[in-house]
C-alpha positions as CSV (number, residue, x, y, z in Angstrom):
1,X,-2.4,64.3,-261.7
2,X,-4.9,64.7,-258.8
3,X,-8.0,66.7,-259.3
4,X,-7.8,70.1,-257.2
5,X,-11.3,71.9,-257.0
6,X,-11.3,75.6,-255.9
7,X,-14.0,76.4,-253.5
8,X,-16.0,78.0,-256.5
9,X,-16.3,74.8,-258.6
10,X,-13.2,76.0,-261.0
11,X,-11.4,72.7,-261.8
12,X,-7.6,74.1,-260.8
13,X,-6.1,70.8,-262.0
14,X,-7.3,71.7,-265.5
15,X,-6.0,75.2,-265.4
16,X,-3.3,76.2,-267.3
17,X,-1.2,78.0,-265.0
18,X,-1.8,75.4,-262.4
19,X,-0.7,72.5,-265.2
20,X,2.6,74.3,-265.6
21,X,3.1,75.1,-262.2
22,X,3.3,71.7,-261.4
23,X,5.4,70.5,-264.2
24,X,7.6,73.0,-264.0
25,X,7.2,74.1,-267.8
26,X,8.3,77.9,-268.1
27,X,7.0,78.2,-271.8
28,X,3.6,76.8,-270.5
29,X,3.7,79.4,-268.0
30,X,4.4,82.0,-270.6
31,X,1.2,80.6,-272.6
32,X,-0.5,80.7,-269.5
33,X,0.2,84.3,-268.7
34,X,-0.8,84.9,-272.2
35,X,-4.4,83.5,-272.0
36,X,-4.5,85.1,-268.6
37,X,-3.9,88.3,-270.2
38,X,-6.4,88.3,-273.5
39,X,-9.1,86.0,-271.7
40,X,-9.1,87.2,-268.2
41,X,-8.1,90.8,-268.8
42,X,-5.0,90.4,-266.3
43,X,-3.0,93.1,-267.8
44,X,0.0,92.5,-265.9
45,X,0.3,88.5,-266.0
46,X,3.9,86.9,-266.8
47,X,4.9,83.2,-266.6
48,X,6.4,84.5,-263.1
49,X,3.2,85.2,-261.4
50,X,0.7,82.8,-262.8
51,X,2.5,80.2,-260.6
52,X,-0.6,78.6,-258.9
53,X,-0.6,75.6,-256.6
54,X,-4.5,75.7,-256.7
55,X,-6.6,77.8,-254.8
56,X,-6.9,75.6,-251.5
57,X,-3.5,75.7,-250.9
58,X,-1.7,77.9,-248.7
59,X,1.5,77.9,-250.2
60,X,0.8,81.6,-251.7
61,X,1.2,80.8,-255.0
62,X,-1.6,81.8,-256.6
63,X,-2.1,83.1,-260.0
64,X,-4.8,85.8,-261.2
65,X,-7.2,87.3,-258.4
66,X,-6.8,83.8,-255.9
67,X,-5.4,85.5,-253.7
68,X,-7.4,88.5,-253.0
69,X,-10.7,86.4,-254.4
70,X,-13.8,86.9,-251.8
71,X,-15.5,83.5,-252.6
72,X,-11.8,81.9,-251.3
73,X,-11.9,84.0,-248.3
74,X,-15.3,83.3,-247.1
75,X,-14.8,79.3,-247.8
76,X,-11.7,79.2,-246.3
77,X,-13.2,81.0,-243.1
78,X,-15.7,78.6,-243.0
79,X,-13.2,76.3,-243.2
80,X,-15.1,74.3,-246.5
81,X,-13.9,72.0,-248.6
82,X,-15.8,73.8,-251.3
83,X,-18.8,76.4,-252.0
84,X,-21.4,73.3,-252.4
85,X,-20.6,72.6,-248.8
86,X,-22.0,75.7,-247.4
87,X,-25.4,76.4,-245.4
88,X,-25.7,80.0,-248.0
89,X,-24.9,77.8,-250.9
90,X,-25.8,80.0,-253.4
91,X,-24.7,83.2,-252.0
92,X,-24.7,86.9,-253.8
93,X,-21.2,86.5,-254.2
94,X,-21.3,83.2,-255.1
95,X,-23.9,83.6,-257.5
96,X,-22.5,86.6,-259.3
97,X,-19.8,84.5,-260.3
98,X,-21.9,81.5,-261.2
99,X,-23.6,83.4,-263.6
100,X,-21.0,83.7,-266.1
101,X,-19.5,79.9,-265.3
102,X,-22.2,77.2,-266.0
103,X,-19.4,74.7,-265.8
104,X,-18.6,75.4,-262.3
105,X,-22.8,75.6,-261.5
106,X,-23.2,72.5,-262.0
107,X,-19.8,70.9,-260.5
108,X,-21.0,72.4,-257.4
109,X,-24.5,71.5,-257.7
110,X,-23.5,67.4,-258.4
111,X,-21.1,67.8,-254.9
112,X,-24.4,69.6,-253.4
113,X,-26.4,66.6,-254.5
């Protein structure tokens, strides 16, 4: 599978929902909506709306907050391939969310490098 990077340094092409998505696997996508439920406090997650073609794409599937997420918006109005690529690399917003995902920190910081 090919590696999909969100602008924020999340891996998609690790992600659950974006594994089952892709494969087509409805009782992944149930698992999916489970984790996305008791992990990510998405109350209202089923295997119908975790679909997620990752978050660069435009095809508007897009599970959890993709589609209303602010770090998306502003990368893809810059029109960057990711958050590393950005003059304001680390913003507030950015760094709010960096704070609580040390993974993603330094995925963006090696592309930065």
């Amino acid at each position: 599978m090919t590696h999909i990077l969100a602008y924020c340094g999340i891996l998609c092409s690790e992600c659950p929902a974006y594994v089952a998505t892709q494969s087509g696997d409805r009782p992944a996508l149930a698992a999916a909506a489970e984790i996305f439920r008791t992990q990510y406090g998405v109350a209202d997650a089923t295997a119908g709306n975790v679909l997620c073609d990752g978050c660069p794409s435009d095809t508007g599937r897009h599970a959890g907050e993709v589609p209303g997420c602010p770090i998306r918006a502003c990368a893809k109005g810059r029109d960057l391939p990711h958050c590393a690529a950005c003059n304001e690399y680390v913003c507030g917003t950015l760094a709010q969310f960096l704070r609580s995902h040390p993974k993603e920190r330094a995925t963006l910081d090696a592309l930065r490098d």
